[in-house]
KOLTOR-323442 format. One record per residue (C-alpha): x, y, z; residue number from 1; residue in three letters. Coordinates in steps of 0.25 Angstrom, whole numbers, padded with zeros to 4 digits. Example, Ala and Ser with C-alpha at 12.3 -4.5 7.8 and 13.67 -1.06 7.14 Angstrom:
// residues 2
[r [0049, -0018, 0031], 1, 'ALA']
[r [0055, -0004, 0029], 2, 'SER']
***
This chain:
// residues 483
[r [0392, 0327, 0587], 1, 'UNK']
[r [0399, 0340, 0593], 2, 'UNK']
[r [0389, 0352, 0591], 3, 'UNK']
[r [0401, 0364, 0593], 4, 'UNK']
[r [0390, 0373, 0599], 5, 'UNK']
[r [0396, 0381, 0608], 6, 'UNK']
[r [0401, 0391, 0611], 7, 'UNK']
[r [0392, 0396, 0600], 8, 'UNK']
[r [0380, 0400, 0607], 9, 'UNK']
[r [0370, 0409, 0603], 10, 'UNK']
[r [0373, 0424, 0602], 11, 'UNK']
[r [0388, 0423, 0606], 12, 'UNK']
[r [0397, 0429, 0595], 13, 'UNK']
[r [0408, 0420, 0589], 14, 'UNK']
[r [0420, 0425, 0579], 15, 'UNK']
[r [0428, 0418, 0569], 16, 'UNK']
[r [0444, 0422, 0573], 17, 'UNK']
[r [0454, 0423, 0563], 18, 'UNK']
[r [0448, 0417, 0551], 19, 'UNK']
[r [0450, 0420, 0536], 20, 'UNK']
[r [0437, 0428, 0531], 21, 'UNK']
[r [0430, 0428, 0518], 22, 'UNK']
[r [0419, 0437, 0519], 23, 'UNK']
[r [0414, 0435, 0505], 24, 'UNK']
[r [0410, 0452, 0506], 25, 'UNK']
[r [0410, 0460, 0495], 26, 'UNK']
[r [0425, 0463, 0497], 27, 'UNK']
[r [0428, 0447, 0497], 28, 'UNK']
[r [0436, 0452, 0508], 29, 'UNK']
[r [0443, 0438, 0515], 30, 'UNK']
[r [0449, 0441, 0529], 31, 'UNK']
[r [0460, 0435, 0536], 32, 'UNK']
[r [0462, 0432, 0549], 33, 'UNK']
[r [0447, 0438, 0554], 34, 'UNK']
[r [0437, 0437, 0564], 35, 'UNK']
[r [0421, 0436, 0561], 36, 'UNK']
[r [0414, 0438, 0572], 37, 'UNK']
[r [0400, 0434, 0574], 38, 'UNK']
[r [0389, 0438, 0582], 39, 'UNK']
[r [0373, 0434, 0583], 40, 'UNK']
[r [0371, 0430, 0569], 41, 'UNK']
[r [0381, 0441, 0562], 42, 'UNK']
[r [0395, 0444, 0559], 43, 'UNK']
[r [0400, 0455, 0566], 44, 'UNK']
[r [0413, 0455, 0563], 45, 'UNK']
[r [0425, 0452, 0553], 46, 'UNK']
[r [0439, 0455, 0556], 47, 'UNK']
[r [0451, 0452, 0563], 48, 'UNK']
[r [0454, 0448, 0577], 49, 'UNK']
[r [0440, 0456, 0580], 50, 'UNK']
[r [0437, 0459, 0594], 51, 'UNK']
[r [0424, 0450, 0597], 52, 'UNK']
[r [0414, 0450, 0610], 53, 'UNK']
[r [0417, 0443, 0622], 54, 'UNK']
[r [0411, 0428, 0622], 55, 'UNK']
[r [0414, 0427, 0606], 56, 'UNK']
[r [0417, 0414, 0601], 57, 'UNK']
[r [0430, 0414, 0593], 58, 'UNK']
[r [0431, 0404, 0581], 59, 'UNK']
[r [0445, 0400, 0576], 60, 'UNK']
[r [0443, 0403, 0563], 61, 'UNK']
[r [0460, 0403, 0558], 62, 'UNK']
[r [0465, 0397, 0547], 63, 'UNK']
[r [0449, 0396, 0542], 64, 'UNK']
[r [0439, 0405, 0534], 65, 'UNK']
[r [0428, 0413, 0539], 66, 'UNK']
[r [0416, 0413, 0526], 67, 'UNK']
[r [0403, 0415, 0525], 68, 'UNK']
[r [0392, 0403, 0527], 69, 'UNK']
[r [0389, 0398, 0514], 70, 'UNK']
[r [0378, 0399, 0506], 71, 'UNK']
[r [0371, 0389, 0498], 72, 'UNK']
[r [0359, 0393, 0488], 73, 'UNK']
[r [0352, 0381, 0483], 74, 'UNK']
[r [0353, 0367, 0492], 75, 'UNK']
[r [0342, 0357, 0489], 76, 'UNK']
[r [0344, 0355, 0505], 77, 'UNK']
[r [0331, 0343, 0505], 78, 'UNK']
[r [0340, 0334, 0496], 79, 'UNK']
[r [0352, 0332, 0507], 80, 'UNK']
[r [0348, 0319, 0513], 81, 'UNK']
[r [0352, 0313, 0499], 82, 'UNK']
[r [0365, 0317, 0501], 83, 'UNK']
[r [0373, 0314, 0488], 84, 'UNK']
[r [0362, 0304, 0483], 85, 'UNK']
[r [0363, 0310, 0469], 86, 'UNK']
[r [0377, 0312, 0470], 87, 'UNK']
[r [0376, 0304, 0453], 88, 'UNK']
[r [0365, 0313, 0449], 89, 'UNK']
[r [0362, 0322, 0440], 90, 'UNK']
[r [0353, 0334, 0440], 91, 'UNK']
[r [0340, 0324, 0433], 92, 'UNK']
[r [0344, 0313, 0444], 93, 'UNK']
[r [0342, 0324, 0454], 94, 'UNK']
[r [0329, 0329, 0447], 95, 'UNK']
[r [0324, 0313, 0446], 96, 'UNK']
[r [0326, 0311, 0459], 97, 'UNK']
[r [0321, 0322, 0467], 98, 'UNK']
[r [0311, 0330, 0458], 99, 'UNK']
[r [0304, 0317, 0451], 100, 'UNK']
[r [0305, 0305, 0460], 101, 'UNK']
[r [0309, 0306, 0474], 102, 'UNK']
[r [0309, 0319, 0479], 103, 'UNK']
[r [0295, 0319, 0483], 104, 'UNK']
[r [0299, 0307, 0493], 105, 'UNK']
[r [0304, 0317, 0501], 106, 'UNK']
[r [0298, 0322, 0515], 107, 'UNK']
[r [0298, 0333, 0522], 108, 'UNK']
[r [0308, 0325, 0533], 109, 'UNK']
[r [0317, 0323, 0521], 110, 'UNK']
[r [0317, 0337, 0516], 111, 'UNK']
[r [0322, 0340, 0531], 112, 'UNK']
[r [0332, 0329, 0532], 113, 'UNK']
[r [0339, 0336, 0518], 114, 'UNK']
[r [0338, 0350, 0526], 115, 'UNK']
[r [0344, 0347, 0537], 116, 'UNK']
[r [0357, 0339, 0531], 117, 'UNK']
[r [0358, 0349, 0523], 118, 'UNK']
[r [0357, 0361, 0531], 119, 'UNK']
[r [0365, 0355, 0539], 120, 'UNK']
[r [0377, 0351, 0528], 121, 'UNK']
[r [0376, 0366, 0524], 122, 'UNK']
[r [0381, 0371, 0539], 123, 'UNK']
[r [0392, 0361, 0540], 124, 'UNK']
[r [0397, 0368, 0525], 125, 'UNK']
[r [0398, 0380, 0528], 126, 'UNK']
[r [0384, 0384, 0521], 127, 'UNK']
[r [0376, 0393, 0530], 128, 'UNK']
[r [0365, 0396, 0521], 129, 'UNK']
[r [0357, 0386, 0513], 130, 'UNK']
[r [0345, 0387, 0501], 131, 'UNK']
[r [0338, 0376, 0502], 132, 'UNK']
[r [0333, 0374, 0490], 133, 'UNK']
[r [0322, 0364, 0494], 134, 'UNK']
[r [0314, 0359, 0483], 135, 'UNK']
[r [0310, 0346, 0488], 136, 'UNK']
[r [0299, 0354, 0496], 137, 'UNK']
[r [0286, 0346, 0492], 138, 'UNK']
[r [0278, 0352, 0504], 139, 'UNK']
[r [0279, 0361, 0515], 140, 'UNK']
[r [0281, 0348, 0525], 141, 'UNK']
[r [0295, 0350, 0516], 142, 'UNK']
[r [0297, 0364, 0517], 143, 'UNK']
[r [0294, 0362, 0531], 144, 'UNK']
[r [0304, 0351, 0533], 145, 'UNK']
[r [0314, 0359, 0526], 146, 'UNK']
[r [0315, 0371, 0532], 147, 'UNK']
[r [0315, 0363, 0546], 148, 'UNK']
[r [0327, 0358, 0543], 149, 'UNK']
[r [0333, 0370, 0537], 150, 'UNK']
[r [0328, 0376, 0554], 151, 'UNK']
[r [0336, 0366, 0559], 152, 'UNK']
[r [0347, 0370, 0555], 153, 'UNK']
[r [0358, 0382, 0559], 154, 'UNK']
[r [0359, 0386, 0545], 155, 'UNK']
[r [0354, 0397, 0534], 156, 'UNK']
[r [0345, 0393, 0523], 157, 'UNK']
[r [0334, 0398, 0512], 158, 'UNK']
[r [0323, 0388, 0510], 159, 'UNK']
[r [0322, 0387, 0496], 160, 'UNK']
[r [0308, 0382, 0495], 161, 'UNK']
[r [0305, 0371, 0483], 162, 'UNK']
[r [0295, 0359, 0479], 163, 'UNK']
[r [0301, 0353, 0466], 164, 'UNK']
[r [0289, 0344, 0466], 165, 'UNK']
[r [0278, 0355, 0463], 166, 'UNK']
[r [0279, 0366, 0453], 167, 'UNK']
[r [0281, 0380, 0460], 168, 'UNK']
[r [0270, 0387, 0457], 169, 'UNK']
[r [0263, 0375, 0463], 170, 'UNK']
[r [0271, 0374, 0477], 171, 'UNK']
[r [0273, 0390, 0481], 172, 'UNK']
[r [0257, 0393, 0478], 173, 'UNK']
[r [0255, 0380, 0486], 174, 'UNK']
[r [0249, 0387, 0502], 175, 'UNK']
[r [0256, 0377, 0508], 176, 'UNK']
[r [0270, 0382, 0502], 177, 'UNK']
[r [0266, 0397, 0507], 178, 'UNK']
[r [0262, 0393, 0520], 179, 'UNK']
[r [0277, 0386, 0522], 180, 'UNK']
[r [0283, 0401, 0517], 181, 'UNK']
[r [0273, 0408, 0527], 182, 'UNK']
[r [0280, 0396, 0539], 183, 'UNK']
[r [0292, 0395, 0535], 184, 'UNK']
[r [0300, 0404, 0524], 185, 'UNK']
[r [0302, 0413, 0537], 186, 'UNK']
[r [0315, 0419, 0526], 187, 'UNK']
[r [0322, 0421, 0540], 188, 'UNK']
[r [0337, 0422, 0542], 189, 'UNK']
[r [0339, 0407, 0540], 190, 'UNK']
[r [0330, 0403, 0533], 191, 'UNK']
[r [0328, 0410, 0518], 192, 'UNK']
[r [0316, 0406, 0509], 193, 'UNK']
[r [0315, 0404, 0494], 194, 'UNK']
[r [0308, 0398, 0482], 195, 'UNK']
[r [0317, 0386, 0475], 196, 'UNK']
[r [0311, 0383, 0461], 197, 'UNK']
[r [0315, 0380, 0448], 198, 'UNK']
[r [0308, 0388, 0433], 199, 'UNK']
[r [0306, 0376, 0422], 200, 'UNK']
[r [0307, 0387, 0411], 201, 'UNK']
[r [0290, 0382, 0407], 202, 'UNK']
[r [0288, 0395, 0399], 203, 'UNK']
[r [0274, 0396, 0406], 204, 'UNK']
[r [0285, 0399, 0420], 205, 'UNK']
[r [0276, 0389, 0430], 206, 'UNK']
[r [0286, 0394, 0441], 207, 'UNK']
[r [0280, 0408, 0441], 208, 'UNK']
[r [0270, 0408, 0453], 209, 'UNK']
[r [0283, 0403, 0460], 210, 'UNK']
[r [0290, 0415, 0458], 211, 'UNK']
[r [0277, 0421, 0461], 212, 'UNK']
[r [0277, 0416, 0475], 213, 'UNK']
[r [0292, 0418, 0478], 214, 'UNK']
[r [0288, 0434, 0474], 215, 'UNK']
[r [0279, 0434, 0482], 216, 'UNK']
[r [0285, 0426, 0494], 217, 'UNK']
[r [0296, 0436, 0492], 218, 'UNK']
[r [0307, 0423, 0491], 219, 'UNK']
[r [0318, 0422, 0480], 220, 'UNK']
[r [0316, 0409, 0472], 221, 'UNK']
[r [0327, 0401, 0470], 222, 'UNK']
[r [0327, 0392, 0455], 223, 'UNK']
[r [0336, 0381, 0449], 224, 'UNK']
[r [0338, 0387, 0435], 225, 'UNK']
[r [0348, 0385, 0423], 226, 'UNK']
[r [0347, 0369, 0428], 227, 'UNK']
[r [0350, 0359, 0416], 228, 'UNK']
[r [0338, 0353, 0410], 229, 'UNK']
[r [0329, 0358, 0423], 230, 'UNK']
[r [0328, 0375, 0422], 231, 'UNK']
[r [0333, 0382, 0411], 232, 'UNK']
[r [0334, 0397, 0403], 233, 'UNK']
[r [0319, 0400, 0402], 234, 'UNK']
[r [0317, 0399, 0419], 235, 'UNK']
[r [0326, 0409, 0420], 236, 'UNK']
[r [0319, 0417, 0408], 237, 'UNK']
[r [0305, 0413, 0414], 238, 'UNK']
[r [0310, 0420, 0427], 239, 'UNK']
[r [0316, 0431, 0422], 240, 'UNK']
[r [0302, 0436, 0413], 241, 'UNK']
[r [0293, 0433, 0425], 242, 'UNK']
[r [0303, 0443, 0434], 243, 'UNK']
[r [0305, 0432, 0444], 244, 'UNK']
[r [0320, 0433, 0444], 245, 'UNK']
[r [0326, 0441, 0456], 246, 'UNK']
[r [0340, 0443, 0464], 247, 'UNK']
[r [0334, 0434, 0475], 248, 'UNK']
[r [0332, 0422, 0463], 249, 'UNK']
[r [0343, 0410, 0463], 250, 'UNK']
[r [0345, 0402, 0451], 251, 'UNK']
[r [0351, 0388, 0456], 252, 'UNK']
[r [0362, 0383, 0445], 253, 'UNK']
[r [0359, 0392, 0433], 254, 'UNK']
[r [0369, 0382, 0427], 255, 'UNK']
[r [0361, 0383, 0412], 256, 'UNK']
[r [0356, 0397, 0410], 257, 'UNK']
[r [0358, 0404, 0398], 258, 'UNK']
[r [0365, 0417, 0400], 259, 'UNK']
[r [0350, 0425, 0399], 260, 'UNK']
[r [0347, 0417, 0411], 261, 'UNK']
[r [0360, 0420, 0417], 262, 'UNK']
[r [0358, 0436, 0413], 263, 'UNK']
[r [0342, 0435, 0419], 264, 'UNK']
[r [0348, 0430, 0431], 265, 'UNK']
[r [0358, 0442, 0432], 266, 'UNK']
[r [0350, 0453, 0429], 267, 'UNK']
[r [0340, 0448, 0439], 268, 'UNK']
[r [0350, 0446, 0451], 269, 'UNK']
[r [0349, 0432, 0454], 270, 'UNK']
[r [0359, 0421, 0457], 271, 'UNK']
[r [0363, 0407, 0455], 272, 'UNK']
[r [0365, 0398, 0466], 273, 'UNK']
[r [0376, 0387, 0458], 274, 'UNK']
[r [0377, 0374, 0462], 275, 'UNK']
[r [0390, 0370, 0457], 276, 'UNK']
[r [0391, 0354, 0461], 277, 'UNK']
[r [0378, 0353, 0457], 278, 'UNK']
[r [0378, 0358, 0442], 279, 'UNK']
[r [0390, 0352, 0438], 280, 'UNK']
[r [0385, 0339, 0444], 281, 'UNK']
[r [0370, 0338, 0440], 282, 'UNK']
[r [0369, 0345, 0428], 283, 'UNK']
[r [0364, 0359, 0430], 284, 'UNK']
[r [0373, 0365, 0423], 285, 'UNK']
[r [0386, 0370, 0422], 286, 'UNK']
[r [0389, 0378, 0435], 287, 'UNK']
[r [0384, 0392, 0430], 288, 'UNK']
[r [0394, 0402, 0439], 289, 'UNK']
[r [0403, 0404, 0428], 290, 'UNK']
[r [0389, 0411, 0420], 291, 'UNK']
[r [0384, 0417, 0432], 292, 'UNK']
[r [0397, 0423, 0434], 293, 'UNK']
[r [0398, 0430, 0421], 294, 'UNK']
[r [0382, 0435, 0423], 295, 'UNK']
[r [0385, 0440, 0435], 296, 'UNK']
[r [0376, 0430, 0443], 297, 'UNK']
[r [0376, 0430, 0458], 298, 'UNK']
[r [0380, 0415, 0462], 299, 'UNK']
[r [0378, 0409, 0474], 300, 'UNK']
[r [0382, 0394, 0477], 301, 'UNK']
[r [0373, 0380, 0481], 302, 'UNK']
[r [0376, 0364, 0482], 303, 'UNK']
[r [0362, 0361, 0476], 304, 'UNK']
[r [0361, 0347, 0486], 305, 'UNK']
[r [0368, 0338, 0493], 306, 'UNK']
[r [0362, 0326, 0486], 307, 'UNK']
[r [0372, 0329, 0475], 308, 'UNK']
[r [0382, 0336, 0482], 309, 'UNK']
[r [0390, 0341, 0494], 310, 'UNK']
[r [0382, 0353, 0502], 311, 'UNK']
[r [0394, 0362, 0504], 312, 'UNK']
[r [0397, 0375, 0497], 313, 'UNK']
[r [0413, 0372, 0495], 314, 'UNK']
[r [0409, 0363, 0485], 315, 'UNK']
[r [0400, 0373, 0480], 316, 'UNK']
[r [0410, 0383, 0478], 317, 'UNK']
[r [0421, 0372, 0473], 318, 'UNK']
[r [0414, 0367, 0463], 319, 'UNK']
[r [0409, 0380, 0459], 320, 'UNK']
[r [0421, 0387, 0456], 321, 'UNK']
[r [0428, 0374, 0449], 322, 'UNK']
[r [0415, 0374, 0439], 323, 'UNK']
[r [0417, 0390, 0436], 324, 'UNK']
[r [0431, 0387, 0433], 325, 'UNK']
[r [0429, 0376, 0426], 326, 'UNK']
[r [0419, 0382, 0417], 327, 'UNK']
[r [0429, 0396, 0416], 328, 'UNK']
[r [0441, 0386, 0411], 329, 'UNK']
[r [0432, 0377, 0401], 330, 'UNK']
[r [0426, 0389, 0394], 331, 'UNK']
[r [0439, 0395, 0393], 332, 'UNK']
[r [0445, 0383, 0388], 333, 'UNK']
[r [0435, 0383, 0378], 334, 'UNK']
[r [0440, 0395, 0372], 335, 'UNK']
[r [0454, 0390, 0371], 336, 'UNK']
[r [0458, 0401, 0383], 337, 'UNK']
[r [0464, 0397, 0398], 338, 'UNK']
[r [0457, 0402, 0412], 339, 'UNK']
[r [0469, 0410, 0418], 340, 'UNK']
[r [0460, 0416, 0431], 341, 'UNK']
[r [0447, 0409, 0437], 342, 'UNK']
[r [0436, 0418, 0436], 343, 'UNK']
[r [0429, 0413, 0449], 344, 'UNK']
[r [0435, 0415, 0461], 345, 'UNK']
[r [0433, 0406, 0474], 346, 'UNK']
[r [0430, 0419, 0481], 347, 'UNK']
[r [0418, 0420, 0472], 348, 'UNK']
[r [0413, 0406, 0475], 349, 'UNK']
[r [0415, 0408, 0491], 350, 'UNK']
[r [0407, 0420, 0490], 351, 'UNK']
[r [0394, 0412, 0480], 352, 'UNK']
[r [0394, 0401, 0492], 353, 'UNK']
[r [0392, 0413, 0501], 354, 'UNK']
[r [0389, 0428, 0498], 355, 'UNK']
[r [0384, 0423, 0485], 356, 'UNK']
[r [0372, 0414, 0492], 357, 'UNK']
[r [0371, 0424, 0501], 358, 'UNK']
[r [0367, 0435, 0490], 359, 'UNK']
[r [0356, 0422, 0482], 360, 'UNK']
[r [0347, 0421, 0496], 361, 'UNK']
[r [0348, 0436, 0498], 362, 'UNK']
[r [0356, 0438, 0511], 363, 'UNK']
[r [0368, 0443, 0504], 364, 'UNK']
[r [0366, 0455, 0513], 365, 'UNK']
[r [0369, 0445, 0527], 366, 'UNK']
[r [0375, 0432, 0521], 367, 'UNK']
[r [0389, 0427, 0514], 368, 'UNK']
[r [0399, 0436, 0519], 369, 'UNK']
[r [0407, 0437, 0532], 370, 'UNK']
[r [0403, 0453, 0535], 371, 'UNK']
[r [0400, 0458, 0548], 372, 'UNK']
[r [0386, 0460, 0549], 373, 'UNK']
[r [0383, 0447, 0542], 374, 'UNK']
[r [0374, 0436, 0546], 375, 'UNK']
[r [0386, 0426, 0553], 376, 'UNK']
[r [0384, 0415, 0543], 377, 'UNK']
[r [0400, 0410, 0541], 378, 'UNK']
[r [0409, 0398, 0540], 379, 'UNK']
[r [0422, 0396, 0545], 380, 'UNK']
[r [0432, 0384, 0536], 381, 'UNK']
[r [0442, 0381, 0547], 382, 'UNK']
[r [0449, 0365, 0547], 383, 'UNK']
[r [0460, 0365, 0553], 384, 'UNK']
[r [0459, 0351, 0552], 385, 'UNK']
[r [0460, 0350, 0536], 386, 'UNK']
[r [0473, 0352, 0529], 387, 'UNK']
[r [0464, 0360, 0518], 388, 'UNK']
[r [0461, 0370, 0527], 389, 'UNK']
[r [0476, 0378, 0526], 390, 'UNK']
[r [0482, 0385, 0521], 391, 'UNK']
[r [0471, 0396, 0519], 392, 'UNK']
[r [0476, 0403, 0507], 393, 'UNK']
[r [0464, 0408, 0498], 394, 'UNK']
[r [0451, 0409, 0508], 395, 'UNK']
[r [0442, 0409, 0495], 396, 'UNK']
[r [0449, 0397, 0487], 397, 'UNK']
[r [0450, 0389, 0500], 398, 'UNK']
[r [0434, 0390, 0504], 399, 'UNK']
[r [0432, 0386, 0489], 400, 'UNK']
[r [0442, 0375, 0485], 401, 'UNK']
[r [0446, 0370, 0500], 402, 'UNK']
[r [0436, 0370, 0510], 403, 'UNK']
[r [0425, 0360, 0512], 404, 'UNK']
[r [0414, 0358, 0522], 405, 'UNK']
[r [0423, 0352, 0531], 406, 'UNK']
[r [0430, 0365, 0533], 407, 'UNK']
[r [0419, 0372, 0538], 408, 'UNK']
[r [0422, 0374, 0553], 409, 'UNK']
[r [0412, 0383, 0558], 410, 'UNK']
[r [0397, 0389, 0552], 411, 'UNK']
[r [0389, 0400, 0556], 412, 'UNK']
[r [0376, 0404, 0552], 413, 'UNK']
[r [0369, 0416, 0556], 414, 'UNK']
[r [0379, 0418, 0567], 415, 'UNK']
[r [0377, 0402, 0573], 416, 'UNK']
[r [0388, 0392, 0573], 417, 'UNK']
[r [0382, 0381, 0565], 418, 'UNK']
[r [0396, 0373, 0563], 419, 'UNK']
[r [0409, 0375, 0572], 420, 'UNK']
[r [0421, 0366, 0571], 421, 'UNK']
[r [0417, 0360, 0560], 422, 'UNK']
[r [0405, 0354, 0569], 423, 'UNK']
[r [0392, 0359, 0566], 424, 'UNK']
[r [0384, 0363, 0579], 425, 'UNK']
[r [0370, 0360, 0585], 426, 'UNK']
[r [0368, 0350, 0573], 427, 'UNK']
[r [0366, 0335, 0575], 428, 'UNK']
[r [0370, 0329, 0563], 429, 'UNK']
[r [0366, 0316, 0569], 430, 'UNK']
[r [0351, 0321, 0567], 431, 'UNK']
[r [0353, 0327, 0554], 432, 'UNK']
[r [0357, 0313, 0547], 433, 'UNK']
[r [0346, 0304, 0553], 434, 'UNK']
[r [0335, 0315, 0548], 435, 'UNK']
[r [0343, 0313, 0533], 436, 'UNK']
[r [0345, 0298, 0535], 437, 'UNK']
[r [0330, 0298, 0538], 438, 'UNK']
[r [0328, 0304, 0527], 439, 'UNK']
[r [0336, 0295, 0517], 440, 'UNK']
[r [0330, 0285, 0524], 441, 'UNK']
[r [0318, 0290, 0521], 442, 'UNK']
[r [0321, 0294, 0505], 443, 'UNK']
[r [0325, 0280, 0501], 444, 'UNK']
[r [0314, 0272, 0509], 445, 'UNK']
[r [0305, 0283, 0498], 446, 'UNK']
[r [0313, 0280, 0487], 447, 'UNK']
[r [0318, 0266, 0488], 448, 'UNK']
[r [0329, 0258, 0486], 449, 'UNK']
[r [0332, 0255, 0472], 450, 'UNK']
[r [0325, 0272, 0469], 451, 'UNK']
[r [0336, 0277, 0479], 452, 'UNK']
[r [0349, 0269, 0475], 453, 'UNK']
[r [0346, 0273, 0460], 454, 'UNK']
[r [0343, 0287, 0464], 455, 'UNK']
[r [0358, 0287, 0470], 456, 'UNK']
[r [0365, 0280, 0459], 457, 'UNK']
[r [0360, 0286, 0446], 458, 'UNK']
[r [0365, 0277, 0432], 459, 'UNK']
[r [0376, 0281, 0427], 460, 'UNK']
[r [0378, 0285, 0412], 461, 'UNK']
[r [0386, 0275, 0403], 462, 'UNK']
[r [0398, 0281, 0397], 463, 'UNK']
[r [0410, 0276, 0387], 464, 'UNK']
[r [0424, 0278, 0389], 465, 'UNK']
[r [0428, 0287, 0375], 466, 'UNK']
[r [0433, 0277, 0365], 467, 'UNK']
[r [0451, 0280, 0366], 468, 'UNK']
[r [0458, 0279, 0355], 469, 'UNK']
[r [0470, 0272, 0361], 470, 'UNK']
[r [0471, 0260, 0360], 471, 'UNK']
[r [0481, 0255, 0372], 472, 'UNK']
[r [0481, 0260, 0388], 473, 'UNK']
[r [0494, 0254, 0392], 474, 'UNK']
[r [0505, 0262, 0387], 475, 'UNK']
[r [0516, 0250, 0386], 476, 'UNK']
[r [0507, 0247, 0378], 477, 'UNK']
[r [0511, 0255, 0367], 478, 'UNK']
[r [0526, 0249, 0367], 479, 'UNK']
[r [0533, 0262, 0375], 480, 'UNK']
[r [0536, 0266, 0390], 481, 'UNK']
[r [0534, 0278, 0399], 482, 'UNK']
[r [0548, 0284, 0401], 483, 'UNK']
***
């Protein structure tokens, strides 16, 4: 495949000409017909026709949109092998499935077969930072695996350490586990560390020493709370009279949380990473922005995984804000009274894809807004080849409702082209799927057959048509005629 490397070497600026700009700053200024120039690993510039130094590569960037990279806060990235496997699941399915049977059957080469697809997946969308909420960790031959292929990769991401087959307290006092954060969890640039966990409400709070060893490892933990059936009230309440809920603390869903929780989490400064696709698929819940919006809840945005559903943030957003309006109009309707203005704004959900993950892993101060002096993380839509693409009226409402991975034409993160001309560069995607077929390969030898093809096509519930009154379906029937 073309790799579109050059004329993108090391060190020599480049500058996007004549783009529309949304900067997602705190003016929510969006910029016609502007330059953003890029040097080493930094925006140096915004505005138009800027004067740029001799060598600058120049991007066509007309007719498109400037944005910044994209950030998702809560991927199981180890799952992406099994892409849309549970496509008929619901959330016990996916519980069955990987946390009781056959998740254990996964080897560290599997964990990094996941990775890599999906770190890979993320660049071409458009989504320059990743959590990788890795709970398939069993051992540190896994971390180790996972975080190779997170390496391996021209991206952003925060290693989200988790091992849904060990009680916390049990896997982050094992040595070995400490060991792997002395080697690895660097907490560089690219790579951002974190402790992935969920509190079973056990009034006894088993999950303390966990909390204990992110203290003391000075990491933010990252939890699935307000989960139907799975996490619930009292692991909010449990975390909140132990003092272990901080602004750095992300709350995955929070789709059932009473309003105490949803007042805990305020008062605390946390956010929720909402997963949209997911929780009104599975059965988390209801998609919560519409309460966390009426808290004052910082929201950020995430796809969950790939064994579901699609690893891109428009969906994310789409199906995001179609879920709060929805919500807005049913409750409104229940009160006999019409929705005449939409609270939620598309420019609100472009900016929880960007600034807003920016803010829950703590880089709000260099990520998720095109500024100068801001790391160069950015994506230009630009397809000139798709009817779709014009005319470009509202910047904000087109990104949400109109675009699509196939739109992205070029990615930058940390000031490297990682995609150009809709073409990713340096990366062999010949070699990315034989390591995932390996490992599907791999997975269904582990599992068999019949254990495979029943995992993939769950029973379905019987139903019954509702009994109807009428007693005829063909209208001549009833002795008179359409006029």
């Amino acid at each position: 495949m073309p790799i579109h490397s050059a004329p993108f070497t090391p060190g020599r600026p480049f500058v996007f000409r004549d783009a529309t700009v949304l900067t997602v700053d705190r003016a929510h200024r969006v910029l016609p017909r502007t330059d953003v120039l890029v040097t080493g690993d930094r925006i140096t510039a915004v505005g138009p026709r800027l004067d740029v130094p001799e060598g600058t590569v120049e991007i066509d960037a007309a007719g498109g949109i400037v944005m910044p990279g994209m950030i998702d806060t809560h991927r199981h990235m180890w799952q992406t092998a099994m892409r849309g496997y549970g496509a008929d699941w619901t959330l016990t399915q996916y519980f069955v499935w990987y946390y009781l049977e056959h998740g254990r059957v996964f080897r560290p080469e599997d964990i990094h077969a996941g990775n890599l697809l999906s770190a890979v997946e993320a660049l071409d969308a458009g989504v320059t930072t990743v959590v990788d909420w890795s709970h398939g960790l069993r051992t540190v031959d896994h971390a180790d695996a996972a975080v190779d292929a997170l390496r391996s990769v021209p991206g952003r991401f925060v290693l989200a350490y988790g091992n849904i087959h060990q009680a916390p307290a049990e896997w982050t006092a094992a040595p070995e586990f400490r060991d792997f954060v002395r080697r690895r969890a660097t907490g560089d640039d690219m790579l951002g560390f974190q402790l992935a966990f969920d509190v079973t409400g056990d009034p006894e709070f088993p999950e303390r020493p966990a909390f204990e060893a992110a203290r003391e490892l000075g990491v933010p933990v990252t939890t699935h709370a307000g989960v139907w059936g799975a996490t619930d009230d009292s692991g909010i309440r449990l975390m909140h009279e132990h003092g272990f809920m901080t602004p750095e603390t992300v709350y995955v869903h929070a789709s059932t949380l009473s309003a105490d929780s949803y007042h805990r989490i305020a008062a605390t400064g946390g956010s929720v990473s909402v997963s949209t696709e997911s929780e009104q698929s599975a059965g988390q819940g209801y998609p919560t922005t519409w309460a966390l919006r009426a808290h004052g809840i910082p929201v950020s945005l995430s796809m969950d995984t790939s064994v579901w559903w699609s690893g891109d943030l428009f969906s994310a957003m789409r199906t995001t804000l179609g879920a709060d309006r929805a919500r807005e109009h049913l409750e409104a309707h229940a009160r006999g009274e019409t929705v005449t203005h939409a609270a939620l704004r598309a420019e609100q959900v472009v900016e929880w894809a960007t600034a807003g993950g920016a803010r829950a892993i703590g880089r709000s101060g260099d990520l998720g807004s095109v500024e100068p002096g801001r790391k160069a993380d950015l994506v230009l839509l630009r397809n000139d080849r798709s009817p779709v693409s014009f005319p470009l009226l509202n910047p904000h409402g087109h990104v949400v409702f109109q675009a699509q991975r196939g739109d992205v034409h070029t990615v930058v993160v940390n000031g490297r082209v990682v995609k150009y001309d809709h073409h990713l560069v340096g990366v062999d995607l010949a070699v990315v799927r034989r390591t995932a077929e390996r490992s599907v390969e791999y997975l269904r030898s582990a599992i068999g057959e019949d254990a495979w093809a029943a995992g993939m096509n769950p029973d379905v519930p019987e139903t019954k048509v509702l009994d109807n009154p009428y007693t005829y379906t063909d209208y001549r029937s009833s002795g008179t005629r359409p006029r």
